[in-house]
N, C-alpha and C positions, 0 to 999 in steps of 0.2 A: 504494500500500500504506500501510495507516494502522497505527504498531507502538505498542503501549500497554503500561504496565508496571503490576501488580498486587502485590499480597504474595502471597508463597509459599504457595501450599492446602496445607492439616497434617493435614486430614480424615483418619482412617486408613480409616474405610468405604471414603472415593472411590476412596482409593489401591488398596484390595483388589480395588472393583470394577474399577478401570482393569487390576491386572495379570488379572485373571482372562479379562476381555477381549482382554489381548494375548497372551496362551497359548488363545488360541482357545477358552477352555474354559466354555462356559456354566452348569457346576455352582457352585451356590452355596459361595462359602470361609469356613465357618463355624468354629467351634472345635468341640472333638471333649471334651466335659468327661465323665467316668465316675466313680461314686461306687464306693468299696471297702468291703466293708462283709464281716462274718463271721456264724457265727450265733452268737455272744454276744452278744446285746442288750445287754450291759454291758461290750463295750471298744469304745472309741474309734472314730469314724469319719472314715475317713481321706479323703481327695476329692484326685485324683491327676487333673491338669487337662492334655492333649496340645494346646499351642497350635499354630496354623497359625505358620511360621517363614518362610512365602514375603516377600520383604524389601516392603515397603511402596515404590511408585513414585512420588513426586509429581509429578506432571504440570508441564513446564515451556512450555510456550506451545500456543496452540491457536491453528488456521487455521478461518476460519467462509466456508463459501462461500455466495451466492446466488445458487442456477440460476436464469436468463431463462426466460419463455415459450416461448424455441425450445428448449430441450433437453428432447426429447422421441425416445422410439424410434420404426422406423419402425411401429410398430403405434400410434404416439400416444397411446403410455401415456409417463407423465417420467419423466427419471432419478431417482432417490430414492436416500433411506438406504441399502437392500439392494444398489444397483449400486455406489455406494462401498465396502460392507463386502463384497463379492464378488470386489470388483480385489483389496484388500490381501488378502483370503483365502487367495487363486490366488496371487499372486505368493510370500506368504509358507511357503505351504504346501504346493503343489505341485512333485512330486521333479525335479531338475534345473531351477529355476527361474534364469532367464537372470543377474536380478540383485535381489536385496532391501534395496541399501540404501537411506534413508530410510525407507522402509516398516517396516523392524523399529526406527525408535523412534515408531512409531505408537502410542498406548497404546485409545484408542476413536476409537468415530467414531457420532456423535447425531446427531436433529434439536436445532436450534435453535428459534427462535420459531415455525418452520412445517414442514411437509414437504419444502420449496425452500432449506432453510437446514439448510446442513452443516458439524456441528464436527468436526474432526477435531484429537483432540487428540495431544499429542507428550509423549515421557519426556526430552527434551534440545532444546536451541534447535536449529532446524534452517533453516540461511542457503537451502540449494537448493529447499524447499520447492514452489515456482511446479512444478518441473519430475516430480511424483506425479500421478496422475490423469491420466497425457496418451496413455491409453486405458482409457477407463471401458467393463469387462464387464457385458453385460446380466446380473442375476441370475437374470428368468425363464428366461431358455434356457439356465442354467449346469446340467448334472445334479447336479456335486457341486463347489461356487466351494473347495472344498477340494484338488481334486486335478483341473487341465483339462488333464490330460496328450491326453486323446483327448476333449476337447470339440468341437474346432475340425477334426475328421478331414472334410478336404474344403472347408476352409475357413471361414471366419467369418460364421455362419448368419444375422447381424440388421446392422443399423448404426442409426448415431447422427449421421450426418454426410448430404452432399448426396448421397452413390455408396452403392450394395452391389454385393456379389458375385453378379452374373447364374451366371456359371460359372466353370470354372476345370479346367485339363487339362493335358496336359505340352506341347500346340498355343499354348494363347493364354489369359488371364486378361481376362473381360470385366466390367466394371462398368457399370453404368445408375441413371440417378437413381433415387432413394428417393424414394419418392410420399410419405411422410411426414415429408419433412422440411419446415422452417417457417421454415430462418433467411434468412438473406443472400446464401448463394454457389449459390443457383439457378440453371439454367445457362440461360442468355435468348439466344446465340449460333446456337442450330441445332444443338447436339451431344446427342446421345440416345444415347450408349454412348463409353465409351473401350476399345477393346481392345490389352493388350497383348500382343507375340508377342517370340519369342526372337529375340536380334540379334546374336550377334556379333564380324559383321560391319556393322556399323550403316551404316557412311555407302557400300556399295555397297546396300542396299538401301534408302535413301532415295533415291539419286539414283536405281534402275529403278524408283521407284514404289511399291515393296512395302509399304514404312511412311511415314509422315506428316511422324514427328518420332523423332529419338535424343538421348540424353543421352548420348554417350560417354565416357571418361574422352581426359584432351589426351595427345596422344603429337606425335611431331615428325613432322611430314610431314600432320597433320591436315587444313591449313587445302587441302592443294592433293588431299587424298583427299576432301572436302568439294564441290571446286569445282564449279561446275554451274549452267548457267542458272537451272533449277528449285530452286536450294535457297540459304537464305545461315545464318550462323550467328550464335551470339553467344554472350560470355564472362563473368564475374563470381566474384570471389573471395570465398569462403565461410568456414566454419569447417573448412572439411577439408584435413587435410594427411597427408603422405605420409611414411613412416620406416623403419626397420630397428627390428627387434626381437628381442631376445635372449633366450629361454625359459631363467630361471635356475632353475625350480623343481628337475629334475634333467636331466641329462646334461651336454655340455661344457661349457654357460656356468653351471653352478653351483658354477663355480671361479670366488671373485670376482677371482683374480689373470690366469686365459688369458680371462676374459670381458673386463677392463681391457686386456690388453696387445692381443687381437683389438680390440676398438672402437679403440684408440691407431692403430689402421695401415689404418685407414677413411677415404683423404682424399676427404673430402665434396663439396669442390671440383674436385676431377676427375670425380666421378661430374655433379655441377651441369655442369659444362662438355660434360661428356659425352653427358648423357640430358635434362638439362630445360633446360639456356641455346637449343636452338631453337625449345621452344612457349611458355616460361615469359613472355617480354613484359614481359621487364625485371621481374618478380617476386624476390627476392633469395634466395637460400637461406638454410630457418628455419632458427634460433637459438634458440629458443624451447623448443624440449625438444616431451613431446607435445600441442601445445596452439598455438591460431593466435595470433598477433601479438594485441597489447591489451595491454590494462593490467596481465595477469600477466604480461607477461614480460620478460626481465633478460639476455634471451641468452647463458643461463650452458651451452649448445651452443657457443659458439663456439671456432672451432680444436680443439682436443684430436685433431689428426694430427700424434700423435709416433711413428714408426716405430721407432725410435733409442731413445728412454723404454721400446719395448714389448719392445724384444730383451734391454733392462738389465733389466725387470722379471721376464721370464721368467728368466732368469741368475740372478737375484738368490735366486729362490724353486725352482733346482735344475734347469728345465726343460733339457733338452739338443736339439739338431738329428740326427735320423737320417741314415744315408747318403744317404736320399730329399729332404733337407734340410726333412723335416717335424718340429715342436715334440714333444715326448715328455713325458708325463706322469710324474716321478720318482715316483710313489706307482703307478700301473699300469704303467710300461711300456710303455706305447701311446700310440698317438697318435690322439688323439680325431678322433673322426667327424663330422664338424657338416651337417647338414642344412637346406639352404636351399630354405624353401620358397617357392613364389608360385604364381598360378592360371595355370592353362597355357593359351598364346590371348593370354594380355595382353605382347603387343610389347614395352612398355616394361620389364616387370619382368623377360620374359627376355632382353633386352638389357641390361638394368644384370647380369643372374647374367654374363654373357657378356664382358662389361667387367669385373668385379669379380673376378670367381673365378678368375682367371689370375695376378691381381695379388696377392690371397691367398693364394694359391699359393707364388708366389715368395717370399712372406713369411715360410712356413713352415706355414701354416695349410692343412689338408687338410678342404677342402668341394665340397660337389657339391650339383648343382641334385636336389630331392626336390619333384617339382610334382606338382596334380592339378586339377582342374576348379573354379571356385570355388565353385559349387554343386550339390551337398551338402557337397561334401569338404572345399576349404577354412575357410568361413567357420561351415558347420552342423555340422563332425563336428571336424577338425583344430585348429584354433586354438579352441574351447573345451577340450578335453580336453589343451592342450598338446601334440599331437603333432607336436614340429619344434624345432629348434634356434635357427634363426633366419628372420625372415620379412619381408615386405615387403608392405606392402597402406595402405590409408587408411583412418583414422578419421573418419568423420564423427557431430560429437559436437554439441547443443543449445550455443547460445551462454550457457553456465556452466561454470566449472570441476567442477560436484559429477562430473562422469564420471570425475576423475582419483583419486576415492574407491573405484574398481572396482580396482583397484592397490595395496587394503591385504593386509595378510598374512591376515586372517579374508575375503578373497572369494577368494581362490585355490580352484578347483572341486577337490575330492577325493572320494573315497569316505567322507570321516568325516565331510562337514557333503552329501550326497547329490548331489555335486557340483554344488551351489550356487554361484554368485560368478562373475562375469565380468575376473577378474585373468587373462587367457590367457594375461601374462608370466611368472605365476608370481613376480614379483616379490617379497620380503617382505622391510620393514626395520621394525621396530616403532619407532622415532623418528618416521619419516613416514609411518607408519600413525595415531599416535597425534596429528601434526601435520592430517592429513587430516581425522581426524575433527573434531579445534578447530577446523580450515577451515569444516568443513560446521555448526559449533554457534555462525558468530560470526556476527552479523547485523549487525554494521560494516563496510561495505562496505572501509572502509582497510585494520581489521585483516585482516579476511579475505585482503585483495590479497596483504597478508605474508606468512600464514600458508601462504599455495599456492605464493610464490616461496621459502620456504624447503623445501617436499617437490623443486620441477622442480630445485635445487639438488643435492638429496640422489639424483635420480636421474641426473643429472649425474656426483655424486660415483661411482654407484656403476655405472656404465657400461651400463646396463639397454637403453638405443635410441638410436637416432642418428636425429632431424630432419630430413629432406629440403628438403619443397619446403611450404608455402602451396598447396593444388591451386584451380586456377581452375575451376569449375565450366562445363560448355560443353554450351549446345542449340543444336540444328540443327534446320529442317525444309525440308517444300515448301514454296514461296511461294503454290502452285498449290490446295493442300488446306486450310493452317491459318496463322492470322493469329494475334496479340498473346500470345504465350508465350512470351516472355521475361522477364516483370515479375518471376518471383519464383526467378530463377537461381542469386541468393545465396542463398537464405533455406535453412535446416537443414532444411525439409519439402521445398526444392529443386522438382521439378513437381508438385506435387500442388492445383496453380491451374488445374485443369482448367477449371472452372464462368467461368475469362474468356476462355478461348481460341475467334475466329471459326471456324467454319465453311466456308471459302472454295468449298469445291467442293461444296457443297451433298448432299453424302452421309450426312450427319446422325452421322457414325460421327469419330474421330480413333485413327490404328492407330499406338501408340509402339512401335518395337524395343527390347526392352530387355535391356541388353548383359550380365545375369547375372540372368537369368529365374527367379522365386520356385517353385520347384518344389513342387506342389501334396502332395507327400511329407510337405515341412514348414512346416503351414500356422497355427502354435500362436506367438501374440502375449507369451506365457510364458518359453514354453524358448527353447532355441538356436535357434530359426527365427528370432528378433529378432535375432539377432548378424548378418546378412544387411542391407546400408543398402537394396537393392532391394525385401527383403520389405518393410520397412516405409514405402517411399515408395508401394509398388504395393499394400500388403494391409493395416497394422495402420491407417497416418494416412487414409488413403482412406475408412474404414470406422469405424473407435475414436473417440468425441467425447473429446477432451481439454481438460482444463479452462483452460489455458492456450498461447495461439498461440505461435510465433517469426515474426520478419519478417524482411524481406529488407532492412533495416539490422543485425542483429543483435542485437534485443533479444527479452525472453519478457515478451507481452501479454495482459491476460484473455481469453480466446476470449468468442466472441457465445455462449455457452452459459450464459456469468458476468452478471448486473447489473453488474458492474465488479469492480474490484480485489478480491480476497478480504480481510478482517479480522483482520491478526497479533495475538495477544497472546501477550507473554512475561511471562509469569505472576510 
């Protein structure tokens, strides 16, 4: 990345045409002048002048990309101007959009010197930048790039990448190379479809045969539910980790004091000893708040199981024990209800409710397991609209912090902004909101670091999730069907290195089970169907050319779609 610094543009035209452009509105914003006049040709005439008052934006850094030869649709038409200005369109403007930040300080987006050169300019410096465009919508096939709520009914009708969607049914999800594509990950191995089928049970139906390869999540007992001549496995630590979560926007935990003293009586290290010290492999329990080990973190999660701190706290602030010896709310009367939820099917999570919820119990806390499926329910209906108290599931987030920007008090989904915003904690503290966003506007890689260990601090402070584990990422397959898929384990796209995997058994096909199947119900790259990590390992990265990769070290590199690095200027 090359960052270059200019004098501030003062232009007022530009500025007018930048904000007109970022209110989507392509009527010209002219001044509105009327002459007053009577019919006495001999008094005074008066000229009463209605200015445009919309505030002047000036633009503070632009990103210039240049598309390669291969980024082209599979119809061999390029990507242009209109498929950049039809992502931020859809994203920006279509109702219940999953998440819009960055994108609303977009102010335009031009050609540059050619039609393969794209500026995209900004209203504020924007450090996360690499991680926009990392699914560019076709604009020919968009009916209206304003509103894709039912564009995608049936799935994602073109691509841009090596795969599309052959079909897609509540059976199996099939992809086949795109005959139009031109770049690099052409698949030269013997495979001519990947399909995927629901799993599970993954590792009893790899070892009969049924499927190829699983990606399960690790639970204890894996490695010997695994075992089998025909199949072997392998592991690697990612950016996804595992936590508790506290829904503070309203019900029990939007009491900052029984949401404090419940997280005080959470000891972390019994549930580590309990649930993840026999697959974890010596992995340590995070400390790290929501976010994987590196350079943000300061393990400001560490300890806080004060059982003892949480009885004083409650006492202090009036709470009393019922004969039930549960906690009482002095302002209701009651004794809150806390709903715990997790996807029902997954062992591990309801084995930790089953371990946990007895000991919270005791504690005085009255909660019960509130499960459903994890798709639709969990991930597509429940945990965007806040519906739960508390939860347990994994983040798996692009090697940047800009994800922990979805956690400001203006992304919380509501009915007043068309519940928009992917904060599903409901979280809101407007100091590390307003830290967040400095985060996201510093392009110092140092300051920046600061500027995010002071927000994981402030949710630290304010008792919002507790930290579990580092999840190690784990494929398995046949020996017998499929060869060299494990290269990109770690990597945030995780299997989506179809195009290097052998062929072994000559059936020209690789059948993955996948342990929480993209239901073709919701099949929209936009809304809540991206809140699902399966839809978009199996449906959005498969098919969306993004403008920039991640790898299986950790880092985000121009995709083979870029001539290289994109051209920052901070104006």
């Amino acid at each position: 990345m090359r960052i270059t610094k200019t004098s501030k543009v003062a232009a007022v035209i530009v500025g007018l045409a930048l904000v007109a452009a970022a209110c989507g509105d392509d009527k010209d914003k002219t001044a509105d002048t009327t002459a007053d006049t009577t019919a006495d040709t001999t008094a005074d005439t008066t000229a009463d002048t209605t200015a445009d008052t919309t505030p002047v934006v000036e633009p503070a850094m632009t990103v210039t990309y240049s598309l390669s030869d291969v980024a082209v649709w599979d119809d061999g038409t390029p990507f242009g101007l209109a498929d950049f200005q039809c992502t931020l369109d859809a994203t920006m403007n279509t109702p219940a959009s999953l998440s819009t930040t960055g994108y609303d300080q977009i102010l335009s987006i031009e050609n540059g010197a050619s039609e393969s050169e794209i500026v995209v300019t900004f209203s504020s410096l924007y450090a996360p930048w690499r991680l926009l465009f990392g699914g560019l919508l076709k604009a020919a096939e968009t009916p209206d790039c304003n509103d894709v709520t039912a564009a995608f009914d049936g799935g994602i009708p073109y691509s841009g990448t090596e795969w599309q969607i052959d079909s897609w049914s509540a059976e199996q999800l099939v992809l086949v190379p795109n005959e139009g594509y031109v770049g690099n990950r052409k698949q030269t191995n013997g495979v001519s479809r990947v399909v995927f089928v629901p799993a599970e049970d993954g590792p009893t139906l790899l070892k009969s045969g049924a499927v190829d390869f699983i990606f399960p999540q690790a639970y204890t007992g894996i490695d010997a539910e695994l075992a089998d001549p025909n199949t072997d496995f392998d592991t690697a630590l990612s950016g996804a980790f595992e936590g508790f979560y506290f829904q503070s926007y309203d019900g029990p935990f939007a009491d900052p004091i029984f949401r404090a003293a419940y997280s005080m009586s959470i000891d972390r290290d019994a549930i580590y000893a309990q649930i993840y010290a026999p697959f974890a492999q010596g992995t340590p329990l995070l400390d790290c708040g929501p976010i994987a080990p590196g350079p943000y973190c300061d393990g400001v999660f560490a300890g806080g199981y004060d059982p003892e701190g949480a009885v004083t706290l409650l006492e202090d602030n009036g709470w009393t024990k019922n004969a039930d010896g549960f906690w009482v709310n002095p302002e209701t009367g009651e004794v809150p209800d806390i709903r715990w939820m997790v996807n029902t099917g997954n062992t591990r999570r309801e084995s930790t409710q089953e371990f946990l919820i007895p000991l919270l119990t005791e504690a005085g806390f009255s909660v019960r397991a509130d499960n459903c499926e994890a798709l639709p329910c969990v991930f597509e209906t429940r945990l965007p609209s806040l519906d739960y108290d508390m939860a347990m599931f994994i983040n798996t987030v692009a090697p940047d912090p800009a994800y922990l920007r979805t956690w400001g008090c203006d992304q919380i989904p509501t009915e007043e902004n068309d519940f928009q915003g992917q904060n599903s904690n409901g979280w809101c503290n407007e100091d590390a909101t307003a830290q967040l966003i400095a985060a996201d506007a510093e392009l110092d890689p140092d300051a920046r670091i600061a500027e995010v260990k002071d927000v994981l601090q402030a949710m630290a402070d304010d008792h919002i999730m507790l930290p579990l584990l580092q999840f190690p990422n784990v494929g398995a397959r046949r020996t017998d069907r499929v060869d060299n898929a494990y290269g990109e384990l770690a990597n945030y796209r995780s299997i989506n290195d179809w195009y290097q995997w052998t062929d072994v058994d000559g059936d020209g096909q690789i059948i993955v089970g996948a342990e929480q199947f993209p239901t073709v119900d919701c099949p929209n790259p936009i809304t809540e169907c991206a809140n699902s990590s399966w839809y978009v390992w199996l449906v959005a990265f498969p098919t969306l050319p993004g403008m920039y990769d991640t790898t299986n070290g950790q880092e985000i590199v121009p995709s083979e779609f870029l001539t290289g690095d994109a051209v920052v200027v901070a104006l």
